[in-house]
Each structure stands twice: as structure tokens, then as C-alpha cells.
C-alpha positions as CSV (number, residue, x, y, z in Angstrom):
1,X,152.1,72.8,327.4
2,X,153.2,69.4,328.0
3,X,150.3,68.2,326.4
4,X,151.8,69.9,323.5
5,X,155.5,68.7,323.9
6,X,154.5,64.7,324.0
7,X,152.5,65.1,320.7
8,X,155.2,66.2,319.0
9,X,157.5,63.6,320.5
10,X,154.8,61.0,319.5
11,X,154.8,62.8,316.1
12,X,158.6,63.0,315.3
13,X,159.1,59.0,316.9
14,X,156.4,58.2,314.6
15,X,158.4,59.5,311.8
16,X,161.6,57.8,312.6
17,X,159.9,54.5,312.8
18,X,158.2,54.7,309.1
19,X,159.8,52.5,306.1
20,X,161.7,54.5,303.8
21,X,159.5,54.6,300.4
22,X,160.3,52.2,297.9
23,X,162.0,52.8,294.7
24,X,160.4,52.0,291.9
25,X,162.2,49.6,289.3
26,X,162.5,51.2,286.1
27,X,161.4,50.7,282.4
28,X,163.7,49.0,280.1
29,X,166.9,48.0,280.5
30,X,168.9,48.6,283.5
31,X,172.5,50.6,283.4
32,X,175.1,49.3,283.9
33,X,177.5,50.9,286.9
34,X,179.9,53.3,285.9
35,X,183.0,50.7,286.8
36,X,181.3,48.7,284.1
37,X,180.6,51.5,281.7
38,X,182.6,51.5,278.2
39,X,184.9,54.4,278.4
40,X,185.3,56.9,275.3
41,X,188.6,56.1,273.7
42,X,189.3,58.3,270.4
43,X,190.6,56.9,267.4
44,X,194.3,56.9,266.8
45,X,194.3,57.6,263.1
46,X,196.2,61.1,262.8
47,X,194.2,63.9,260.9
48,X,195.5,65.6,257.7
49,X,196.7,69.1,257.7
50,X,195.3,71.0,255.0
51,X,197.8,73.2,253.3
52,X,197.3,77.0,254.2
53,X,195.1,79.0,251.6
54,X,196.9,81.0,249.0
55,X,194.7,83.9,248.2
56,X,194.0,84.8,244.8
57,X,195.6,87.8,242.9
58,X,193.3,89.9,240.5
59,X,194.3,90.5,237.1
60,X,193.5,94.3,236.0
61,X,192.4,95.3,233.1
62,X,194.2,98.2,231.8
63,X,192.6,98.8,228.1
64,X,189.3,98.9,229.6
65,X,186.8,100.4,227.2
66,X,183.3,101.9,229.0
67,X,180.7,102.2,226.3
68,X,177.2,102.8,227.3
69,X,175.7,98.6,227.0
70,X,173.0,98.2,224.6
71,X,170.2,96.3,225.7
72,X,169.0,93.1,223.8
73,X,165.8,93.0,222.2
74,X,163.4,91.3,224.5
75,X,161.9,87.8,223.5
76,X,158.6,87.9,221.5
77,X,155.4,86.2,223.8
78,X,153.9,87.0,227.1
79,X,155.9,87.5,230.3
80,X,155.6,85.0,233.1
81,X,152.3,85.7,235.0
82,X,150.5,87.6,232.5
83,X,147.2,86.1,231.1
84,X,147.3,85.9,227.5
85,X,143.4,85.6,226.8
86,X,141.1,86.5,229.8
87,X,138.2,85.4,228.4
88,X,139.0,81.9,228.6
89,X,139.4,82.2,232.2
90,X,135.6,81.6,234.4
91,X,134.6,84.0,237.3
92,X,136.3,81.8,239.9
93,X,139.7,82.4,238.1
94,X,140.1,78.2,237.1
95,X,140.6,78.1,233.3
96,X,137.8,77.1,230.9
97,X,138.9,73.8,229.0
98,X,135.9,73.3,227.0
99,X,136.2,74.3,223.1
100,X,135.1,77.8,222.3
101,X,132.4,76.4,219.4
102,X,129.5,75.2,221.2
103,X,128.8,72.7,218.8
104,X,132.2,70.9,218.8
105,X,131.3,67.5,219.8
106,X,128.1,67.0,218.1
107,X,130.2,68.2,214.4
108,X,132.6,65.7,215.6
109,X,130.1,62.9,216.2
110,X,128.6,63.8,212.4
111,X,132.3,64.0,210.6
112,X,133.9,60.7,212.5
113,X,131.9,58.9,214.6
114,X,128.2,58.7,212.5
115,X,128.7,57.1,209.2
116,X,131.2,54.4,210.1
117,X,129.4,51.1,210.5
118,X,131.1,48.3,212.5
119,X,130.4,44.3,212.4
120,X,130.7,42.2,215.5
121,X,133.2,39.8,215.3
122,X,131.5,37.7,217.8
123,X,128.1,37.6,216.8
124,X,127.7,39.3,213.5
125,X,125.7,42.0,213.8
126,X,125.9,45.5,211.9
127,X,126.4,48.3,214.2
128,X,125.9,52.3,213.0
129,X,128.9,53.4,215.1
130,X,131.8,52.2,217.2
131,X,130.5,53.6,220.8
132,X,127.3,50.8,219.8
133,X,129.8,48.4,219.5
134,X,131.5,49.3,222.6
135,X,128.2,48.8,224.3
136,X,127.1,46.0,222.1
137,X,130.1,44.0,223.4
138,X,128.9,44.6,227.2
139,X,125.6,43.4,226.7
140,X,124.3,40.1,227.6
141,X,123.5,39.1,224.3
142,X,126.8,39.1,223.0
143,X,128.4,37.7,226.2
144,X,126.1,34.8,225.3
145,X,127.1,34.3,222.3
146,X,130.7,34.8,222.4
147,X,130.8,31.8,225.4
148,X,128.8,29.6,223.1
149,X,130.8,29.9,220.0
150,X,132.9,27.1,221.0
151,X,129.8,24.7,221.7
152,X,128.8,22.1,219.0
153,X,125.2,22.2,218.1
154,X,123.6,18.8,218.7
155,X,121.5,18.6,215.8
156,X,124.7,18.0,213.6
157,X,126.4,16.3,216.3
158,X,123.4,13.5,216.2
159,X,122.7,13.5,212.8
160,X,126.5,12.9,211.6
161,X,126.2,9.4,214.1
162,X,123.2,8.2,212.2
């Protein structure tokens, strides 16, 4: 048993004898004490009081007249939400944009596109529609030619000397 009692002397004098932990500083910036501390002061500019609220009076209607209303015709065209042609629509519910006639763009190409012929202006050359000349104009040969335009030959560079 006295075994026992001087343990927990030697425990609890151990205890006593141990560093207090150490605080941690914290992140950021310190605060200030509270003697240092700005205190709240509130403005001295007076409110307004708002008037008080006069309710409203009703004005009745003595020479009321009840007749059973009429309804307005509705508005000619489809209510909002309602699909006007369902057939347009595909399976998945997204609407179709393409034209109804299959063969749309090619009578397009053959009334607008087809018989209009187009020159280059850079290199000359008749073309049988403007989407060649679109593509014409990207391709090397014209590229060539359109840097070279400015260029003297030297054939009549040399024989305007002699």
C-alpha cells in the first residue's frame, strides 16, 4: 500500500513540475486589446419622422349595373404550347429544319448558282460558278499569281536598256 501511495506522489509532483504548453501565435494580424479597441459611437444626425398613414376612403358606386360580361372573341392562331405541324417535328422531339422538298438545294444550285460564270480578277481565268471562284482564289495557283502581279518581267526590263 505504500508502494502505491509514493507512486502517486511521484506521479502528481511530476505534474506540478511540467511546463505549461505553449500557446501558439496566431495567423494574421494580431488584436488589438480592448483599452485600444475603437468603440461604436452612433451618428448624431437626427432621423425623420414620417407622417402617420391616412388610410384611404372607398368611393361606392351606387348606379351599379350587373349585366351578365360577354366574353371577347379569342385571338386567331395556336395557343402557347400547342404544336402547329407535328410532322415537322423528328422522333426525338427536336424540330426538323431541313426544307420539306428533297430536292431543294440541287434546284437551287441549277436556278442561281450553275449558269453564272465569274472571271478572276487576279489571274484571269473563266470560272462556271462563284463557289469555283471561292476555291479558285485559295488555291496555290492564284496565290502565285496575285503576289507576282506587281513583279516587272525582265525580258522588257532588259530590252527597254538596250
Amino acid at each position: 500500500m505504500t508502494e502505491e501511495i509514493n507512486i502517486v506522489n511521484n506521479i502528481e509532483s511530476n505534474n506540478e513540475t511540467e511546463e505549461p504548453p505553449i500557446k501558439k501565435e496566431t495567423r494574421g494580424r494580431k488584436k488589438l486589446p480592448d483599452e485600444l479597441r475603437k468603440v461604436y459611437v452612433p451618428h448624431p444626425r437626427v432621423k425623420k419622422e414620417k407622417p402617420p398613414k391616412i388610410p384611404k376612403e372607398r368611393k361606392v358606386k351606387f348606379e351599379r349595373i350587373l349585366e351578365p360580361r360577354q366574353r371577347e372573341p379569342l385571338k386567331p392562331g395556336r395557343k402557347k404550347g400547342m404544336i402547329l405541324k407535328p410532322e415537322r417535328y423528328n422522333d426525338d422531339g427536336t424540330y426538323n429544319k431541313k426544307p420539306i422538298d428533297k430536292d431543294y438545294y440541287k434546284q437551287y444550285y441549277q436556278q442561281f448558282l450553275k449558269d453564272s460564270p465569274c472571271t478572276c480578277e487576279i489571274c484571269g481565268i473563266k470560272l462556271a460558278s462563284k463557289q469555283q471562284m471561292r476555291r479558285h482564289k485559295k488555291s496555290l495557283y492564284c496565290q502565285e499569281k496575285h503576289m507576282l502581279k506587281d513583279v516587272p518581267d525582265f525580258d522588257t526590263v532588259f530590252s527597254s536598256i538596250d
